[in-house]
Each structure stands twice: as structure tokens, then as C-alpha cells.
C-alpha positions in Angstrom: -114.7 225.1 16.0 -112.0 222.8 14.4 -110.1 219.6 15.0 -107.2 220.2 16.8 -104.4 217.8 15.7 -102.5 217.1 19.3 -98.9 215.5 18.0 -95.9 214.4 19.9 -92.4 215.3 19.2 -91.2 211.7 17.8 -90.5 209.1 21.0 -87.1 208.3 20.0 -87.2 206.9 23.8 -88.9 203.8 22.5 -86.8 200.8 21.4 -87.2 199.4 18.0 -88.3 200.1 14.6 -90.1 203.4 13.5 -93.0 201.1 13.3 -92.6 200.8 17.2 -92.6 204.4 17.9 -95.7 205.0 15.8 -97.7 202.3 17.7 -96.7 204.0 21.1 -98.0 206.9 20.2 -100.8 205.6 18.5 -101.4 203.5 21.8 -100.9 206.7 24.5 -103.9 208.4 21.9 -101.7 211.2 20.0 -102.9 212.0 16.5 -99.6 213.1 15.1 -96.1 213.4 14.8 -93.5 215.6 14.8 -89.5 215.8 13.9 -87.1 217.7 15.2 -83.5 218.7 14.4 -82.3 217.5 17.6 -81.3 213.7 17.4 -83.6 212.5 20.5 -86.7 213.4 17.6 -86.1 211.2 14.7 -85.0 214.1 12.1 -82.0 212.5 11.4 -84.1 209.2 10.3 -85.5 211.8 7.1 -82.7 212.5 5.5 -81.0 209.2 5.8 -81.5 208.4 2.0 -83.5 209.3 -0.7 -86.8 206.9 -0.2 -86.7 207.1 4.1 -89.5 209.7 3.6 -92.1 207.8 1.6 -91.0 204.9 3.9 -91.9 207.3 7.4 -94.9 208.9 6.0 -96.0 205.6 5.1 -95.8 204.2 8.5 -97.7 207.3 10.0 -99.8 206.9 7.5 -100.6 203.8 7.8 -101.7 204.0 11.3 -104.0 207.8 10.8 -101.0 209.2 12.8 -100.1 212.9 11.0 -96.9 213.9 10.4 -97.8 217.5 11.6 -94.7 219.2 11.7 -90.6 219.7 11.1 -88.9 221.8 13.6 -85.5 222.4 12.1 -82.9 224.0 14.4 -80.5 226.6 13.3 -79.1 230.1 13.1 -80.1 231.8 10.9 -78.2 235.6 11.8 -75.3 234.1 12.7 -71.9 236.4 12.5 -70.5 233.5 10.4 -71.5 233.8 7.0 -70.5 229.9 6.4 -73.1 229.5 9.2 -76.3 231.5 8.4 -75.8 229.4 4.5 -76.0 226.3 6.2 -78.6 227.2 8.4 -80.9 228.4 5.2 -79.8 226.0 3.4 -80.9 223.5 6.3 -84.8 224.8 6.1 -85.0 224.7 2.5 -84.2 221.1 2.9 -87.0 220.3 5.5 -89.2 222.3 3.3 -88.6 219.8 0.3 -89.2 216.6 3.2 -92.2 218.2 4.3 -93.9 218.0 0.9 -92.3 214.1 0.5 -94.0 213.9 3.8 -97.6 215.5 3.4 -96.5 218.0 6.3 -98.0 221.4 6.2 -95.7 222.9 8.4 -91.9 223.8 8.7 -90.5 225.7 11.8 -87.5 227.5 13.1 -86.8 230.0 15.5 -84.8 232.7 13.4 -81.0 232.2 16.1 -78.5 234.9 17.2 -75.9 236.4 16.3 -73.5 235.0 19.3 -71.2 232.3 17.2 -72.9 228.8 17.2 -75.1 226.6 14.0 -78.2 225.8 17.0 -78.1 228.9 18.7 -80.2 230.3 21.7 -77.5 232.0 23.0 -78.8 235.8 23.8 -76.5 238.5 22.1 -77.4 242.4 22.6 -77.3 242.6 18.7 -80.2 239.9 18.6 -82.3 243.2 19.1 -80.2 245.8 16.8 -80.8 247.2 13.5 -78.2 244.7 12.1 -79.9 241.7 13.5 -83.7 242.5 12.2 -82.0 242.8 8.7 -80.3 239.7 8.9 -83.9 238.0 9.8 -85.6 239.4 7.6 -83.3 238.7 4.1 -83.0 235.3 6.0 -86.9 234.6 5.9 -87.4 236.1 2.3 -85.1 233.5 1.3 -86.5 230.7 2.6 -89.7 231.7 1.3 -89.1 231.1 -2.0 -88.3 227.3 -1.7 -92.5 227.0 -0.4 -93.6 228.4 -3.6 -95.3 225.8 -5.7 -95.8 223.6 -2.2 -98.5 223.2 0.2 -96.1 223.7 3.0 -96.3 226.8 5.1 -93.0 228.2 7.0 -93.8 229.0 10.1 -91.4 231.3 12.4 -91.3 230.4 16.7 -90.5 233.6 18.2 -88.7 233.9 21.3 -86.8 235.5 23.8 -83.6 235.4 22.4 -84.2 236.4 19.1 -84.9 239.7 17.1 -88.7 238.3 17.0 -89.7 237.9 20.8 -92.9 239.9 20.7 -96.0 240.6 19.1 -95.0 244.1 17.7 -91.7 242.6 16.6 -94.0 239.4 15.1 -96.3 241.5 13.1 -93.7 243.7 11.7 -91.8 240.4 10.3 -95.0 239.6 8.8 -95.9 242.9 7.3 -92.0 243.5 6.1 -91.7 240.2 4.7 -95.1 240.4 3.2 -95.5 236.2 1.8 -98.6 234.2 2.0 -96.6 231.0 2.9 -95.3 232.8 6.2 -97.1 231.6 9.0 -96.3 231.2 13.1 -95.4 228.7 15.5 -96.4 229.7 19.0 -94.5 228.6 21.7 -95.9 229.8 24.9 -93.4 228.9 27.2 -90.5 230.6 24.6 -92.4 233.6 25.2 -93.1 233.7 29.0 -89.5 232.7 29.5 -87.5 236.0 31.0 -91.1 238.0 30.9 -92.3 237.7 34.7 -95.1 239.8 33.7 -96.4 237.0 31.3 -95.7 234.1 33.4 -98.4 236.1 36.0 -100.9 236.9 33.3 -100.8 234.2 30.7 -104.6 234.2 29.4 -104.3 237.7 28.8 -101.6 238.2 26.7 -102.4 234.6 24.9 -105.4 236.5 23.5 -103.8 239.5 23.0 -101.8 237.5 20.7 -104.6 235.0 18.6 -106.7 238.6 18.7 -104.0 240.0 16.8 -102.4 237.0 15.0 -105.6 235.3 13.5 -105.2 232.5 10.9 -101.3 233.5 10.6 -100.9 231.1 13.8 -100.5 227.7 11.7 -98.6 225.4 14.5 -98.0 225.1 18.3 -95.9 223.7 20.1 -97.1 222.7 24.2 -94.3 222.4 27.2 -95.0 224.2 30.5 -92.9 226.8 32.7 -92.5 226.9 36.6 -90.3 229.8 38.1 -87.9 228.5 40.8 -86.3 231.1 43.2 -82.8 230.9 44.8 -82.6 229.4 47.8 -82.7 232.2 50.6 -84.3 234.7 49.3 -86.8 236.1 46.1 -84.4 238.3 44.6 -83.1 235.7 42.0 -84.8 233.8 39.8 -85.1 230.5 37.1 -87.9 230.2 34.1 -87.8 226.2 34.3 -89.6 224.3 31.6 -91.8 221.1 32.9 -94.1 218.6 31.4 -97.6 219.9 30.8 -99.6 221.1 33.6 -97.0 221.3 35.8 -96.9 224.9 35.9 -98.5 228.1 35.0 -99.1 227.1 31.1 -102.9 228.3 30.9 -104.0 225.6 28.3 -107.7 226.2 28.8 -107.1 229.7 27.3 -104.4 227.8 24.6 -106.5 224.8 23.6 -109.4 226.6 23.2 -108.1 229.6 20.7 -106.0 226.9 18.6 -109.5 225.3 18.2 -111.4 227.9 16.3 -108.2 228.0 13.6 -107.8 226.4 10.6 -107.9 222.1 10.1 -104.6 221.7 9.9 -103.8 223.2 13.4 -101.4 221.0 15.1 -100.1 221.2 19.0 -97.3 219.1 19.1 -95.5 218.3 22.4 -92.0 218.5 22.5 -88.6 218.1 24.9 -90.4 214.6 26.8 -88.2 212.4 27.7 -90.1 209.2 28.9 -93.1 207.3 28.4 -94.5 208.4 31.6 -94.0 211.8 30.1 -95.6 211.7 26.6 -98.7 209.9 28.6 -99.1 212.5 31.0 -99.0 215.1 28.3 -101.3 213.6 26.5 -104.0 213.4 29.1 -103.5 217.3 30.7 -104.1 218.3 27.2 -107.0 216.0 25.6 -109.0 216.6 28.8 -108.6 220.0 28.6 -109.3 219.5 25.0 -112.5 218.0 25.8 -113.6 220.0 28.2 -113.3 223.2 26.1 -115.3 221.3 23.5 
């Protein structure tokens, strides 16, 4: 069994210097870090000139925090062509602050092909011949800028997107068929819209790590409750909560991301509060601890 790195999505919540968010962290007991594209996570504080990122990975650095991972939002099959070159163009950037940064690990979900740059809009050609193609040419490129790095791409399937299963996973690894391609599992991403996972999460969780191995590099940890419409069961909402508030089984998670490789990180992401980040971290480190 290995370390598990458990990271926090950057507290942009916390007032002050970048100095001040690492000490918060540090404090609350996370080993990590993580930036996001969206503003509330700090990704914006990378690429605001040329020496930021020796600057941040310093300050990580200098307090044994890692900077785990880069989630960079996008849309990558978008319709627009103007679009999908930005959006590639976008990773290949995080790629190139990832190695500044000592980060192993890049992530995106591959988008959809309803009009938007951050796009998790569902579209019926999300699932067509038309939108694997796009995916796939979109991840070959990519690829290419990790070549001569240490830093591993790591694709979050979902829902909405032509990759939202295991089948659909595995094919993307065998068609694209690149050493540097790796996976960031998001549970909750997964369950959402799939009743039949959100009642049987250990199972298919290790019908996934059975299957996916070593080509699971990153995590990322949220939870999911299902709320029904007032009056009645016939409708109902996949709601994501902080962890273990809902059905998230993260004795089964915890335990598989353990027995990867060292530089297996679960970040948590989409907190919005102190209270938040701190109850995270405890669900998950005792869980951590207890699975040994």
C-alpha cells in the first residue's frame, strides 16, 4: 500500500496572500494542492506572469504542501472551431505550468459539442460517431506537448461527455494508445444521471480500479445525494454535497487509490468555506486511517 496524497482544491475563500492559503491548509492537515480553471481556485494566480509559478510552488513547497494537480476547464469538441483551438491550446498551457510547478498531473474533462468554451452542457452528439472523433484527435494533440515531461494528462470522464463509461474509457485509451495518458476519477461525475450507480457504488468502483489499474493517476473527492420532487418519487435531482454527506462509498475509494502508484493524489474540490474544507478533510483522513 501507498501514500495517498489528500489535496484541496486551492481555498481562494481565505483572505490574504497565497502564503495565507497555504497555511490554512497546512493547518486543517491537507497534504496538497490543487488549481482549477474556475477563478474561486487560484488558476488564474499561475499564469499571471512569467515567474508566479516558481513563486507558488515555492510557497507550497516551502511548507511540504504538494501541488498535486491542474484541472483546466474547457471544450474540447466544441462546434466552434475558434473554440476547441483555444480549449487545446488552454491544456497545453497548464501542461507547461505543471512542469514549472513539479505537478504530475493535468486534467480536463473532454466538453460537448453544444456551443460554450466550459461546457457541461449535454448535446445528443456528445455520444455520436462525430463527437468520439473530435475527442480523440483532441487528446492525441494534447499528448504531444507531455512528451519530454514528467507530467501525465489525465482525462475525467463524465456524464456528459463522449467518455462517460468504462467501455467508452478503455476504448480512448486503447485508440489513443500514449504512455502519458492517464485518468482522473471523479466518482460523483460518474454516478450523476446513473441511479443504478448511485445504489451500488462499491461495486462498480472496483469494476472500474479492476479494470483501470495504474492508468488511474488522480482523483478528485465531492459527494452525491439524490433529492426527489416534492409530492411524489417520479422525479428526481443528483445533488453534489460535501464529503460524507451522501452515498460516496469512500471506504471502497480510499482504500483502492491506496494500493496505486506514490504520486496518487485525491484532491477535494467545489468547497466553499472553511467549515467545508475541514469537514472534508476529517471524513476522508479517518477513513484513510482506518483503511490503513
Amino acid at each position: 500500500m501507498t501514500t495517498l496524497i489528500l489535496a484541496a482544491n486551492f481555498p481562494a475563500y481565505v483572505r490574504g496572500t497565497v502564503e495565507d492559503a497555504a497555511d490554512r491548509l497546512k493547518e486543517i492537515g491537507y497534504e496538497g494542492v490543487g488549481f482549477s480553471s474556475d477563478p474561486r481556485y487560484g488558476y488564474h494566480l499561475l499564469s499571471a506572469r512569467d515567474d508566479t509559478a516558481e513563486y507558488i510552488r515555492n510557497v507550497f513547497h516551502d511548507r511540504k504542501l504538494k501541488i498535486a494537480q491542474i484541472y483546466q476547464g474547457c471544450n474540447l469538441i466544441s462546434p466552434d472551431e475558434r473554440i476547441r483551438r483555444r480549449s487545446i491550446e488552454a491544456v497545453k498551457k497548464a501542461i507547461g505550468i505543471a512542469e514549472k510547478l513539479d505537478c504530475p498531473a493535468v486534467g480536463c474533462s473532454t466538453g460537448s459539442l453544444a456551443h460554450s468554451f466550459f461546457s457541461s452542457t449535454p448535446h445528443p452528439d456528445n455520444y455520436s460517431k462525430k463527437g468520439w472523433n473530435l475527442t480523440i484527435n483532441a487528446l492525441r494533440e494534447i499528448l504531444k506537448a507531455t512528451e519530454g515531461t514528467d507530467v501525465r494528462f489525465c482525462v475525467q470522464p463524465a456524464w456528459y461527455t463522449s467518455i462517460y463509461s468504462l467501455d467508452t474509457l478503455t476504448r480512448s485509451i486503447e485508440e489513443v494508445g500514449h504512455p502519458n495518458l492517464k485518468v482522473l476519477l471523479d466518482p460523483v461525475n460518474l454516478i450523476a444521471g446513473w441511479l443504478d450507480r448511485y445504489l451500488n457504488v462499491a461495486r462498480w468502483l472496483n469494476e472500474f480500479f479492476d479494470t483501470l489499474g495504474e492508468n488511474i493517476f488522480a482523483a478528485h473527492g465531492k459527494d452525491v445525494v439524490v433529492e426527489f420532487s416534492r409530492g411524489g418519487f417520479s422525479m428526481l435531482s443528483f445533488c453534489e454535497t460535501v464529503p460524507g454527506r451522501g452515498v460516496m462509498d469512500y471506504e471502497t475509494f480510499v482504500r483502492r487509490l491506496c494500493f496505486l502508484g506514490p504520486q496518487i493524489s485525491l484532491m477535494v474540490e467545489h468547497l466553499g468555506s472553511d467549515d467545508q474544507y475541514v469537514e472534508a478533510y476529517q471524513h476522508i483522513s479517518k477513513v484513510r486511517m482506518a483503511v490503513g
